[in-house]
N, C-alpha and C positions, 0 to 999 in steps of 0.2 A: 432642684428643690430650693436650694438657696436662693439663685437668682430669682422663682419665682415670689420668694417672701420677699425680697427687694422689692421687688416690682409693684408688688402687694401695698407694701408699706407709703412708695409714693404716689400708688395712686391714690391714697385715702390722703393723704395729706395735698394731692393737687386740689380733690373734691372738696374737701375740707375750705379750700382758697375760696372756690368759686363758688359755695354755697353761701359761707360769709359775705360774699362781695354780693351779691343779689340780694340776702335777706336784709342783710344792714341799712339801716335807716337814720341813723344819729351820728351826729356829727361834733366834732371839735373845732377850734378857732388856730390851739396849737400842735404845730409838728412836734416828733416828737424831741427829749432834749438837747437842746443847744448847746454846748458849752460856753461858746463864747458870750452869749448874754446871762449866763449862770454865773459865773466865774467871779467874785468879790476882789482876787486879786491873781497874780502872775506867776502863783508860788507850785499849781501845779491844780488840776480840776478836772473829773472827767465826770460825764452827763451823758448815760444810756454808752453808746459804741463810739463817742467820741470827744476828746480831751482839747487842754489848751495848756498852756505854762510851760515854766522853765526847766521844770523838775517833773518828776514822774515816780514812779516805785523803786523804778532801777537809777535812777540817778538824782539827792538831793544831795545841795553843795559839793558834789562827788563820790560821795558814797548810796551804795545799795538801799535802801528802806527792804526791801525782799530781802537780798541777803540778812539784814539784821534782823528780820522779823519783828519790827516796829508797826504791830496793827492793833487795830481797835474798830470795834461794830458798833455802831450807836455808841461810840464812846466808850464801850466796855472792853477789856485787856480780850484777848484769843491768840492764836497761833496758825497763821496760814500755811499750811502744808497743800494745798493744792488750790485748784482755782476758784474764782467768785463767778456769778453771772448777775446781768443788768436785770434778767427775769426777776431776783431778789432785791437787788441794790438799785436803789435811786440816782445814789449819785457815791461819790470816794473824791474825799481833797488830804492833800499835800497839808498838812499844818506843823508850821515853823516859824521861832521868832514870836512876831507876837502875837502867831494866831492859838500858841497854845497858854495861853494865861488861862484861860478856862478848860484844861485837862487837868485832870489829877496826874498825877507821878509821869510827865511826860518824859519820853526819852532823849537823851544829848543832840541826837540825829533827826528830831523829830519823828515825826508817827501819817501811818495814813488811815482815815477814819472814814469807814464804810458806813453809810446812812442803808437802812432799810425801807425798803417800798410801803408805805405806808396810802395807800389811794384813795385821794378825796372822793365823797360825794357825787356821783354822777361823770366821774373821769374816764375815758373813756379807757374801752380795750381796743388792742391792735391789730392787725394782721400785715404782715409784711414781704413781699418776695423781689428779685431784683437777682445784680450781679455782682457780689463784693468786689474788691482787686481780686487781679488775676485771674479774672472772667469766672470766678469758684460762683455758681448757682445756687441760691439758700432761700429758704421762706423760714416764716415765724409767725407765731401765734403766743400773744398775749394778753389775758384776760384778766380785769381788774374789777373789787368789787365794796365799795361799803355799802353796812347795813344803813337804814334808812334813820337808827336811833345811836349810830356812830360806835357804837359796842365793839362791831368786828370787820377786820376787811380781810380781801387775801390779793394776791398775787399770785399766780400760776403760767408758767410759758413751756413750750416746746418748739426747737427750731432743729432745723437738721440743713447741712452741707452736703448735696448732693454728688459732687466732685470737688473735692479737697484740691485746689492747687496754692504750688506756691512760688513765691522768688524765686527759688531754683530752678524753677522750669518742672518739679515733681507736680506727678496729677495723677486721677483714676482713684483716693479715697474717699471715705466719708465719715463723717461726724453727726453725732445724736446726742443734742441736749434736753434736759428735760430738768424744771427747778423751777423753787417759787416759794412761797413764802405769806407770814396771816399774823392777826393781829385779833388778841381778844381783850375786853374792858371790864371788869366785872367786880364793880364797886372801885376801891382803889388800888384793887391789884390790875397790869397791865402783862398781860404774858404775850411774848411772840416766840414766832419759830421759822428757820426758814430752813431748806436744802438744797443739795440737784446732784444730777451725774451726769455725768461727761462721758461718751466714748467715741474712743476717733482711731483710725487707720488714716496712716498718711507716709508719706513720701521720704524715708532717710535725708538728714540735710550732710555736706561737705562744708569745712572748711582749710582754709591754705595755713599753712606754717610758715610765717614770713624765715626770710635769710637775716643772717645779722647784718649783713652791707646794705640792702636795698628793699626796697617793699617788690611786689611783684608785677606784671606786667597787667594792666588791665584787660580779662577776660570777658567777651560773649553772655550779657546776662540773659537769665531764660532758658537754658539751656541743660536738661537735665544731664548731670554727670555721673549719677549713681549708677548700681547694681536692678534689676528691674526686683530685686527678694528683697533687698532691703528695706522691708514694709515696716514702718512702728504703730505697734497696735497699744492700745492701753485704756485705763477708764483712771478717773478725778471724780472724787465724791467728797460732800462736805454735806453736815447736818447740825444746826443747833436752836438751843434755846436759850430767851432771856427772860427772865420774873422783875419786877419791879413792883413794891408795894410803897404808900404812903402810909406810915403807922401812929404818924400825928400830924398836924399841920407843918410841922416842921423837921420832921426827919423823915426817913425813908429808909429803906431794904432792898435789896437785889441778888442775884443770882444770874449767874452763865454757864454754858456749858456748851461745848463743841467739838464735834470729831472731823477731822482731816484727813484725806487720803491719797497720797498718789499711787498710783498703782499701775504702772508701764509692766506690759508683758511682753514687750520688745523693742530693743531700742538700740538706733543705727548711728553710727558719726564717719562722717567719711573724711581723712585729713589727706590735702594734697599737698605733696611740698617744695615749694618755690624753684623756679626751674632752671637748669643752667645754661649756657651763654648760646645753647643749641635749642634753647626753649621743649627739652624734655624733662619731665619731672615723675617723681613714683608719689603711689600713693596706696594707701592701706584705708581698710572697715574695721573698725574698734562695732563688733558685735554682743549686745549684752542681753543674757537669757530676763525671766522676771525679776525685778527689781522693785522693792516695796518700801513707803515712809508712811508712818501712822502716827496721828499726832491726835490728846485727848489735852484740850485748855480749858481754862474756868476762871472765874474769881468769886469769892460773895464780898458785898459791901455795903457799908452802911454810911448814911452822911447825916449832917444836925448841922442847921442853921442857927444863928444867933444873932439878936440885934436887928433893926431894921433904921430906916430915915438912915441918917449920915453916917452911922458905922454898921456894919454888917458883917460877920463871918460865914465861914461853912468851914466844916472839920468833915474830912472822907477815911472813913477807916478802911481797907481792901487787901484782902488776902489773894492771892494768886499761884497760880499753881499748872504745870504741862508735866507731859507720859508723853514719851516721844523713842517711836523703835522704825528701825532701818533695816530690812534684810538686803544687801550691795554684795558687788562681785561678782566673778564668772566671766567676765571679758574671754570672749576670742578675738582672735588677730587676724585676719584676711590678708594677706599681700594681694595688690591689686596690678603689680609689675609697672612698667614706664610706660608715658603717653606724650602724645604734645601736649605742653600745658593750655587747657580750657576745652582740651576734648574726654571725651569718653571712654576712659578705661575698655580693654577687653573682658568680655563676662567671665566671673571664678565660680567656681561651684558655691554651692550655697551652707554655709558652716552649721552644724547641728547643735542645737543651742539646748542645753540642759538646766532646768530651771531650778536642778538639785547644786550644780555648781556652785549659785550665791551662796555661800555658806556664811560670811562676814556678818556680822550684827554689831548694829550701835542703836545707842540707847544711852537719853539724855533725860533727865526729872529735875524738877524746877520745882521749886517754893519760896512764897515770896509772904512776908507782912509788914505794911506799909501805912502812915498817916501822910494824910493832905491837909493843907491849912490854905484858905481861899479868903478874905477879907478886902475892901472898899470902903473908903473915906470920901464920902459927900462927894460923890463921881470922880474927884482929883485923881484919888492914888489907889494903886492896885496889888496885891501881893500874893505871890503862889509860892508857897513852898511845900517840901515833901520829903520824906525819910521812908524808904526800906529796906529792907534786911532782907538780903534773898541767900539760899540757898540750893548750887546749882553742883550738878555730880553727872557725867559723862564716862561713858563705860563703854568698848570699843571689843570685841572678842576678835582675833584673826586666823586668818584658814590654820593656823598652827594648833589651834585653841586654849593659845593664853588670853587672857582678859587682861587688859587695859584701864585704869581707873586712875580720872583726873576729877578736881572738883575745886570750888572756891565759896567763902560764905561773906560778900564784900557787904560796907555799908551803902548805901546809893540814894543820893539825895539830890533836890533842884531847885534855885532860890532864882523868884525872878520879881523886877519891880517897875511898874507902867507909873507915870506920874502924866496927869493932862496938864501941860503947861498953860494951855488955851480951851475954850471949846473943842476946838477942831486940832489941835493940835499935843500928839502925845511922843514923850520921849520914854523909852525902854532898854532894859538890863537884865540878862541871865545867866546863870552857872551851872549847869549838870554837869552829875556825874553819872552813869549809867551799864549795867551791864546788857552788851547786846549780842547776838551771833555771829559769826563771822563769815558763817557760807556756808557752799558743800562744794568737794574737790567738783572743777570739770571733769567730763567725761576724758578729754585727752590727758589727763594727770594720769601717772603710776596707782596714786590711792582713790582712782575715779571713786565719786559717789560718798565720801567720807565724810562725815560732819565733822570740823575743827572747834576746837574749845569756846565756847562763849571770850568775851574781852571786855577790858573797862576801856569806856570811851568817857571822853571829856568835852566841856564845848562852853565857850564863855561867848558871849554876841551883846553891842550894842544898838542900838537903833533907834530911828524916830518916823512918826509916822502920821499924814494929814490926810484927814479924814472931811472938809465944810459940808459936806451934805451924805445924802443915799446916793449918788451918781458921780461921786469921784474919790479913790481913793489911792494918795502913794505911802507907798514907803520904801526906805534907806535905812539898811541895816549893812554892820561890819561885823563878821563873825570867825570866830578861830577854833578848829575840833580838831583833836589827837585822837589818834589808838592805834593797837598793832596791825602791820601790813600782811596780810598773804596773797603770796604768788606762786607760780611755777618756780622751783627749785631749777637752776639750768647746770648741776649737775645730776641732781640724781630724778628728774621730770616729775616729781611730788610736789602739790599742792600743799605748801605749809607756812608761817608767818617767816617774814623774812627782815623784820625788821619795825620804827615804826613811823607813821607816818603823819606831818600836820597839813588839813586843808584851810588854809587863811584867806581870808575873802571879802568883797562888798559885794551884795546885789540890790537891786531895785525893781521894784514891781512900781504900774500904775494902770487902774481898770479906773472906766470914766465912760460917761454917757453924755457927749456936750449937746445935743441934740434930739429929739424926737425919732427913735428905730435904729440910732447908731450907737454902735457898743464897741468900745476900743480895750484890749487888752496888749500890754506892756511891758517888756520886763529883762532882766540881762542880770550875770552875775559874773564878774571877773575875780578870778579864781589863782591863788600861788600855792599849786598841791608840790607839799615835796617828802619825799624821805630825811627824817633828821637824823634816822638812828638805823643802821644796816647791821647787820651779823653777817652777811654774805659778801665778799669780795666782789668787785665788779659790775654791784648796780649805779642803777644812774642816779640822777634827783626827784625825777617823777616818777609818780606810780602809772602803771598800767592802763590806759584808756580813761584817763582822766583828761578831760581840756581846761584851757587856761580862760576861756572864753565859751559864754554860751548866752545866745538873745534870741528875741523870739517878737516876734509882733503880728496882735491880729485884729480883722475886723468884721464886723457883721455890720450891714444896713439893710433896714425894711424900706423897699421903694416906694414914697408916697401915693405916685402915681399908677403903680399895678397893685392893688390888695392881694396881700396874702405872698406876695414875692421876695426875697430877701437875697441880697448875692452876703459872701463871707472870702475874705482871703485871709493864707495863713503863712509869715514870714520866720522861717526856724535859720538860724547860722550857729555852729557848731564850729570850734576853733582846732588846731593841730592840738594831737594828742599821742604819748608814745604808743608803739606796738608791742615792743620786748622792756622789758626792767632792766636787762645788763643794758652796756653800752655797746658800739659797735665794734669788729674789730679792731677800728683803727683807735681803740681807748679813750672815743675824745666824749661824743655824743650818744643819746638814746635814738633806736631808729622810730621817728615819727609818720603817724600817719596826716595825712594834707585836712585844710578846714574844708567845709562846703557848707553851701547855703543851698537849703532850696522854699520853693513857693508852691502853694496850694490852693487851688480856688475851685471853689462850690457855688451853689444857691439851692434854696430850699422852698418849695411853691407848694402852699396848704390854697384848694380848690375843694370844689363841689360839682358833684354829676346827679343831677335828681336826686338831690336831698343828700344825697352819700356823699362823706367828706372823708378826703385823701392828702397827701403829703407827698411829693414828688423829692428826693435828698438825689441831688450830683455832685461828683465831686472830680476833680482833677489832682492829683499828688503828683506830687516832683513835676510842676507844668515841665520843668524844661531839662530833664532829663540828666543831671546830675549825679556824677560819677563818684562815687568814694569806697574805700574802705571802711568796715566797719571793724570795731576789734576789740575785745573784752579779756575778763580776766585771764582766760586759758591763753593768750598772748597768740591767738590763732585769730586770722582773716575771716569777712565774708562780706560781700561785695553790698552795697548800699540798694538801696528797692529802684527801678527806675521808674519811668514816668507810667501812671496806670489811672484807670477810670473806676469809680463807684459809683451805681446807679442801682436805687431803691425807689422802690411803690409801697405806701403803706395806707391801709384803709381804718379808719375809725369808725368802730362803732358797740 
């Protein structure tokens, strides 16, 4: 019965394909988006399914943006507790430095700011099918719509993964999304709303526990090493809304509201660990029954402008506020006995997973009341500053059933100042002070799953930035942020602060168009992350999966000569970074993992067939098959992606 509603389900979504593809008539000019011709600057951008920059969620100047929980929707505060999708979102950029002079109360680490789909006028809808990496088989269905008197638009998609594969070599799941998002105008109130859900079955992932002497040997990538039951099955949902009124010509009103959720109802980690000089190694399944994070954010806010011609202010008043609970725990432990390292465990029986076990609860409430102060001098000079007062309380119950209660009530402020020296030329200045997250344990930690205390980060950065026209823009900035460090404890394998840590740095971005169809993005930040301040014996100087070095260079050109044709290559180098926080055993050094560079090249061909117009996106990742380690907080392995193809067909109409 099952498999027949499978079967069911995709054949209405093949038909679904081929009736759009025959009835459609109307065409577009563009594919869909580019990043690399989007992109303003090098600090981090991503457009539909694919990105450019230095930086990303998990990584600005060396720290998480996910972990801290540094977001914002259109600008407005939220809490992402599970995923987003491009069905809603437009586009999401990285803003840091001086791209946030126009946020209110921005955070030390910067922030990542989710635009919602808002669809012009006659823009088309999409249909999409093809083969992601890892030959995974997917289509998509996206339909966009404004009204003819601009009132209302929406956004709505449904996409499903037919065989879920991955790097690892896992295959045989599936995933079904479905989200989207609308827009209504009615006088001068603007309300939107967007949501989706997510559910996916997919393939347990493995990773290695390095030695302290050496990294491991490199293993056979593609090659599934799991358990065939280690299925993780789960669903992500996310729903909200946002009001905006104009209540005079110069002030305004708003309101948010948003629910988060992840909600894993199984979930697999497999650790193998490093092998000895006979290249055999053991390895274990850290199996976890359901596991739940529920997160409720909001703000309301109000702003007032003042002044126009050469002085102008804005004053933002914003209250803020998250409800955030965790049901964690219930780990069992598989032994998986010895193997050659890179092969396949012998099968174990399958551990009976009790969803009454998670017994753990954590639960964290947040309030926040905050002014912003925005003001400009005859275009020269620029000023953001910002005072909140939050108040944050964290409450942690354990299988024992004592309760745990931690809490802080800091003040948090951020003063920054842009002067134009020239036209085209501006020099910049900032100070935050900021309360942010600090994670959640990994799953191979003692306290997997555990939210750790909020922390005050710090972050002072100068810079200057030249701007002559719309088609080139650098900037050079030197930046320095503190806060506390967590890592693996490597006596008692608990996830907890160990110390704290400063990342000091220059980077450089430059995005420029010297020509007709060619778009150049640029950018590199060299990086002195160190531990200043340890409570633990025996760490090293650097933190964890931090590099010292990271650039990136790319380019898109539309060929004169063939309309509609564009090739894109994309140049990422990644620098040596440690694996473990202690040092090795021979007391001197951290064990490091190696740099690597790899390249990427595409082209993207917007065509017509009798009237119907289509989008052909290829692409090549890691052309030349580049080998690394990859390795994060948990101070555990996982091999780098190797060289893979993406080929999508999408029709417009």
């Amino acid at each position: 019965m099952q498999r027949g509603l499978k079967m069911l389900r995709t054949s209405f979504l093949v038909s679904t394909i081929i009736v759009t593809l025959l009835l459609s008539d109307r065409a577009d000019a563009q594919a869909n988006a580019n990043a690399v011709t989007g992109a303003s600057d090098a600090f981090g951008f991503r457009n539909g399914d694919e990105s450019v920059g230095i930086y990303d969620e998990t990584s600005v100047r060396g720290f998480s943006l996910e972990a801290a929980g540094n977001y914002r929707v259109n600008g407005s505060y939220f809490v992402k507790n599970s995923g987003v999708s491009a069905f809603f979102l437009e586009s999401n950029t990285v803003q840091i430095g001086y791209n946030t002079f126009g946020v209110v109360l921005p955070g030390p680490s910067g922030i990542v700011n989710y635009r919602l789909r808002d669809p012009a006028r006659g823009e088309p809808s999409s249909i999409t099918a093809g083969f992601d990496v890892f030959g995974q088989p997917y289509a998509e269905l996206l339909l966009k719509h404004r009204t003819a008197d601009n009132r209302a638009s929406f956004s709505i998609g449904v996409g499903r993964v037919f065989n879920v594969r991955d790097v690892q070599g896992g295959r045989g799941g599936e995933s079904l999304l479905v989200a989207g998002t609308g827009r209504l105008t009615l006088g001068s109130l603007i309300a939107r709303v967007f949501g989706g859900e997510y559910q996916y079955e997919r393939a347990g992932q493995f990773r290695v526990v390095p030695a302290a002497e050496g990294l491991p040997p490199q293993i056979g990538r593609g090659r599934y090493l799991g358990q065939d039951w280690a299925r993780e099955k789960g669903q992500r949902r996310i729903a909200g809304a946002l009001l905006d009124a104009q209540i005079a010509p110069r002030a305004g009103v708003g309101a948010t509201l948003i629910f988060s959720q992840e909600d894993p109802s199984r979930g697999f980690t497999q650790l193998i660990q490093s092998p000895d000089a006979s290249r055999i190694s053991g390895s274990l399944m850290i199996a976890l029954p359901q596991q739940r994070s529920t997160a409720w954010s909001g703000e309301l806010r109000a702003h007032w402008q003042l002044g126009s011609g050469q002085f102008a202010h804005r004053f933002d008043l914003t209250i803020r506020g998250r409800e955030q609970r965790g049901r964690i725990g219930g780990a069992t432990i598989v032994p998986l006995g010895a193997s050659d390292f890179g092969e396949r465990p012998e099968p174990a029986p399958m551990p009976m997973l009790d969803d009454g076990d998670a017994r753990l609860r954590d639960a964290v409430s947040q309030y926040g009341f905050g002014l912003g102060y925005r003001a400009s001098w005859q275009d020269r000079l620029r000023v953001n500053l910002g005072l909140l007062r939050t108040d944050y309380t964290k409450r942690f119950l354990g299988a024992d059933g004592t309760m745990h209660e931690s809490g802080a009530r800091p003040w948090l402020y951020n003063a920054g100042l842009a002067w134009d020296v020239q036209r085209a030329l501006q020099l910049y200045g900032s100070y935050s002070r900021g309360l942010e997250e600090a994670g959640v344990a990994p799953s191979v930690a003692s306290n997997r799953n555990e939210v750790l205390n909020a922390i005050i980060v710090t972050q002072r950065e100068l810079g200057i930035r030249y701007a002559p026209g719309p088609s080139m823009s650098f900037v050079l900035a030197g930046f320095d942020t503190r806060k506390p460090y967590a890592g693996i404890d490597g006596t008692t394998g608990a996830y907890r602060f160990l110390g704290q840590v400063r990342h000091r740095g220059i980077e450089a971005s430059l995005s420029a168009r010297p020509v007709p169809g060619l778009s150049i993005v640029l950018g590199g930040v060299v990086l002195d992350p160190r531990l200043i301040a340890a409570d633990t014996e025996g760490l090293g100087r650097r933190p964890v999966g931090v590099p010292s070095l990271r650039a990136i260079a790319n380019m898109d050109y539309a060929l004169p000569g063939v309309p509609g044709l564009s090739l894109d290559i994309g140049f990422t180098h990644v620098g040596n970074r440690p694996a473990r926080s202690r040092k090795t055993g021979l007391g001197a050094e951290q064990l490091m993992v190696d740099a690597m560079t790899s390249i990427n090249l595409g082209l993207r061909y917007n065509f017509k067939i009798a009237r119907q117009g289509f989008v052909l996106r290829a692409q090549l990742l890691n052309a030349f098959n580049q080998y690394s380690w990859d390795i994060n907080a948990s101070e555990t392995l996982a091999y780098s992606p190797p060289r893979r193809a993406r080929l999508v067909l999408t029709a417009l109409f």
